[in-house]
Structures are given as C-alpha cells and as structure tokens.
C-alpha positions as a LaTeX table, in Angstrom:
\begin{tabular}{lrrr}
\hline
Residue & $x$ (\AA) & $y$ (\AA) & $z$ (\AA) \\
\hline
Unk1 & $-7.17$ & 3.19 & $-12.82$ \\
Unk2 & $-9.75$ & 2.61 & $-9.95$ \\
Unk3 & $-9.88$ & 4.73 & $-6.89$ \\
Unk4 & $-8.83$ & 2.79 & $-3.34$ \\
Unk5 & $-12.33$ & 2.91 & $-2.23$ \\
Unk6 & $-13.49$ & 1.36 & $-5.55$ \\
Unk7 & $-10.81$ & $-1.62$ & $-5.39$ \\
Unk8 & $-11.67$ & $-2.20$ & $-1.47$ \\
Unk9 & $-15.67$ & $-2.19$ & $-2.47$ \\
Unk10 & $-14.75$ & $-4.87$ & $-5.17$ \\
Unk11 & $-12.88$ & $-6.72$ & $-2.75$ \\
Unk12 & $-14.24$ & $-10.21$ & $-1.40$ \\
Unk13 & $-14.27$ & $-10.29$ & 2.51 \\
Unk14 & $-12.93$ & $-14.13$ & 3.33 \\
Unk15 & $-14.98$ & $-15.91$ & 6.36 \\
Unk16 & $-12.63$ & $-15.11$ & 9.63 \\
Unk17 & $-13.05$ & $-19.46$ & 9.91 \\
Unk18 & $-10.87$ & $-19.52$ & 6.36 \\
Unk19 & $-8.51$ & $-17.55$ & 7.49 \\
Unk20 & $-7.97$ & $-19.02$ & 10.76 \\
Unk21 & $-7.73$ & $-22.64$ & 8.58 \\
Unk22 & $-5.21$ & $-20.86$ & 6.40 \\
Unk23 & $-2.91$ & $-19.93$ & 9.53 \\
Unk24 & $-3.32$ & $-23.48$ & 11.22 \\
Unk25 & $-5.71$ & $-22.30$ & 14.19 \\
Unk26 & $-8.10$ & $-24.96$ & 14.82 \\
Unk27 & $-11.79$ & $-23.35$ & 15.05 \\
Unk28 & $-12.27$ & $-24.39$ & 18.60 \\
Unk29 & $-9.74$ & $-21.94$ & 19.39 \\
Unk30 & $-11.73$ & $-19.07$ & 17.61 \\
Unk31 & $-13.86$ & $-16.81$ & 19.15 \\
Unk32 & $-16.29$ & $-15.14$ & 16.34 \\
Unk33 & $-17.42$ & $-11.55$ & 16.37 \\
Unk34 & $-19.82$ & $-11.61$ & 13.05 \\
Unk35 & $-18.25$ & $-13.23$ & 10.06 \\
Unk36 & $-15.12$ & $-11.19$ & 9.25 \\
Unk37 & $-13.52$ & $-11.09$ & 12.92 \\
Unk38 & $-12.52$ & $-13.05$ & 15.92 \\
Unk39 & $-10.18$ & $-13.15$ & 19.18 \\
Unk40 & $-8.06$ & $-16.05$ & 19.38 \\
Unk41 & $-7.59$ & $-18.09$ & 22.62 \\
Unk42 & $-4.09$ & $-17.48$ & 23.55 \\
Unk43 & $-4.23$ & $-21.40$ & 24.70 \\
Unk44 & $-3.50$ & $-22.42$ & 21.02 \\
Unk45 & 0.04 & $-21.03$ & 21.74 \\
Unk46 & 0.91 & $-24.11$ & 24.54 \\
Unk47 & $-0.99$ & $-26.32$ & 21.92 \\
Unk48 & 1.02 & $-26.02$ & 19.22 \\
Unk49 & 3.93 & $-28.11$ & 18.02 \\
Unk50 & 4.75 & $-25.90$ & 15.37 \\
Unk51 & 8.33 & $-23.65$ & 16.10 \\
Unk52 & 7.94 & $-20.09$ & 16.91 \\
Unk53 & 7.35 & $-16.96$ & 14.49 \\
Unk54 & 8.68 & $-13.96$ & 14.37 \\
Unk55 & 7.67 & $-10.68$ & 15.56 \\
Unk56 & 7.66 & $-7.42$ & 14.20 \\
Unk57 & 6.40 & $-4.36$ & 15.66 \\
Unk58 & 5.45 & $-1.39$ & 13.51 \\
Unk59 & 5.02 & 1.64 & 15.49 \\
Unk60 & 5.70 & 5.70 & 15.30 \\
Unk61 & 6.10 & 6.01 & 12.12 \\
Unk62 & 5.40 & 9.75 & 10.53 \\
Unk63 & 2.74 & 9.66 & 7.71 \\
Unk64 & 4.38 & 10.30 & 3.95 \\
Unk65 & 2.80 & 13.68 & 2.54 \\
Unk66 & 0.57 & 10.98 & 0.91 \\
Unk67 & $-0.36$ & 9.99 & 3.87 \\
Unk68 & 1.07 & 6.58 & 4.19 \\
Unk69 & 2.34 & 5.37 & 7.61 \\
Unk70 & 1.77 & 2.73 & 10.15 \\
Unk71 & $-1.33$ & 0.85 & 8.38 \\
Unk72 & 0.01 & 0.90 & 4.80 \\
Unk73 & 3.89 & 0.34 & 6.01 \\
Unk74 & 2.41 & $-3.13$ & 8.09 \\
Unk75 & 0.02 & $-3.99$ & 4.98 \\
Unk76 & 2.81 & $-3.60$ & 2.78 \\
Unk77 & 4.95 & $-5.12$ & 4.70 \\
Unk78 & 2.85 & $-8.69$ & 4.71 \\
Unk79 & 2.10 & $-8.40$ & 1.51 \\
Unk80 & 5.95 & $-8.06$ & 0.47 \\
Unk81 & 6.39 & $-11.51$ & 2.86 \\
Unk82 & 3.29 & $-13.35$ & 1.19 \\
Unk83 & 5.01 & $-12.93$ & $-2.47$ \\
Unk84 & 8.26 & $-14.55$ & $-0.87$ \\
Unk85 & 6.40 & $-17.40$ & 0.39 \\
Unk86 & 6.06 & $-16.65$ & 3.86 \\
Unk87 & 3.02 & $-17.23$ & 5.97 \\
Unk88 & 2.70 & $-13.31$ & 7.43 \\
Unk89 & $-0.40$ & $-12.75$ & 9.45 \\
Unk90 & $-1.51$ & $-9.12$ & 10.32 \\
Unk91 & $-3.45$ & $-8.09$ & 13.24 \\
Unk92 & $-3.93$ & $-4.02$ & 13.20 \\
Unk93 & $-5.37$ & $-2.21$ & 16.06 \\
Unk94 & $-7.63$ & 0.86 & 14.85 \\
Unk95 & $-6.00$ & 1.22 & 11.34 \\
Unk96 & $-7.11$ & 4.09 & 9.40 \\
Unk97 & $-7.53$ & 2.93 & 6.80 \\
Unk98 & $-11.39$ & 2.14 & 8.32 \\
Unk99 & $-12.54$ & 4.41 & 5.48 \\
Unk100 & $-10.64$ & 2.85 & 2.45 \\
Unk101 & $-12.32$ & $-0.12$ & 3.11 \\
Unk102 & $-15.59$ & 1.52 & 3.85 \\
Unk103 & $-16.15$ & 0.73 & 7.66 \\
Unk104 & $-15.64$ & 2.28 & 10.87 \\
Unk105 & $-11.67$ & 2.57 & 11.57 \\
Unk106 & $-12.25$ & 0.19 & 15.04 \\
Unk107 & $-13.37$ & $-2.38$ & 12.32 \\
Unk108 & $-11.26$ & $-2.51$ & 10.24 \\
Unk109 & $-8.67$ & $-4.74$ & 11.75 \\
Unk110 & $-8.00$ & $-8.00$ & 9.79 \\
Unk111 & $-5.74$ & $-10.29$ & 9.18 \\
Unk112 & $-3.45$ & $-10.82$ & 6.20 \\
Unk113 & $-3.14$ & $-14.56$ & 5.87 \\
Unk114 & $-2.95$ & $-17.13$ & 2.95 \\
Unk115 & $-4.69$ & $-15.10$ & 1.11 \\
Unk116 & $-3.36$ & $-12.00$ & $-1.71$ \\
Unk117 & $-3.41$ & $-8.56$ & $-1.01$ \\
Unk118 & $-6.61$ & $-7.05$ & $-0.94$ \\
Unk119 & $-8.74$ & $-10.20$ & $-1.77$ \\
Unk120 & $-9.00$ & $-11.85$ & 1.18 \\
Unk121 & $-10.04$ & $-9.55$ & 4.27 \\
\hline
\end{tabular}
C-alpha cells in the first residue's frame, strides 16, 4: 500500500483554467497565481443565471488521534458529494495537509471540482 506522500507525488496537478471550466467560471473571471491557483472575481456571482449552491462550513473540529480533522473531514466530505453526482467545489484556507502534498501548507489550497479525489488538484 503506498504512503500519502507517495500517492500525492503521483498525483497529476489539473491547470486552475480546467477546473474553473469544470465549475462553469468563465476564464475572464479568473485571476491566475501560477498554474495551480487563482482568486475568482466575486462579479461572476451577479453574472450568473445558474440557482444558488449550498454552503457548508467546516470549522472547530478536534483532530482524531490519527490526526484527521478540518482538512480531511472537508476533503472527505467533497469527495463523498462527487461520487453522488454532485458538483462540490472546495476552497481550504491553510490546510495542513501542505506537507502530504509536498508544498508549503499556505499552498496548498485547491479546489475539488469535476475532477476524482486526489487526481485533479
């Protein structure tokens, strides 16, 4: 069985432009930071004649002795509403799992999008 670090170094990082095609964000609306992330202008919101998501927070949650917790329980989370069809998108704000993934923890907010778990950040 591979390591997490050894599946998340085999992993193929998907072009931040993909994923924002995926989710129905027209480029113009994307502002690029390298190849792999990007701010979206909030105007795409008034734009858009598509009905409202839904929003869920995940927040204060106390790490399993394994060390699971906010990151993994969110991840999880859209990864459980991607096999039942639904369009989740993730946006993490310093995750930890920055070394899992080997980058920085600041980095290593993605998105979860159109794509399956672990193959498309």
């Amino acid at each position: 069985m591979k390591s997490d670090i050894e599946i998340a170094q085999n992993a193929q990082m998907k072009h931040i432009l993909d994923i924002s095609n995926d989710a129905g964000i027209d480029s113009s609306c994307i502002e690029q930071y390298g190849n792999y992330k990007a701010k979206i202008d909030l105007s795409v919101l008034d734009n858009s004649n598509k009905e409202d998501g839904k929003l869920i927070l995940v927040t204060a949650i106390n790490p399993t002795p394994a060390g699971e917790g906010k990151t993994t329980t969110t991840i999880g989370l859209a990864d459980g509403l991607r096999k039942l069809g639904k369009n989740a998108v993730v946006a993490l704000r310093e995750p930890s799992l920055g070394p899992v993934f080997g980058i920085k923890g600041g980095a290593a907010g993605r998105w979860v999008c159109s794509s399956s778990s672990y193959g498309g950040y």
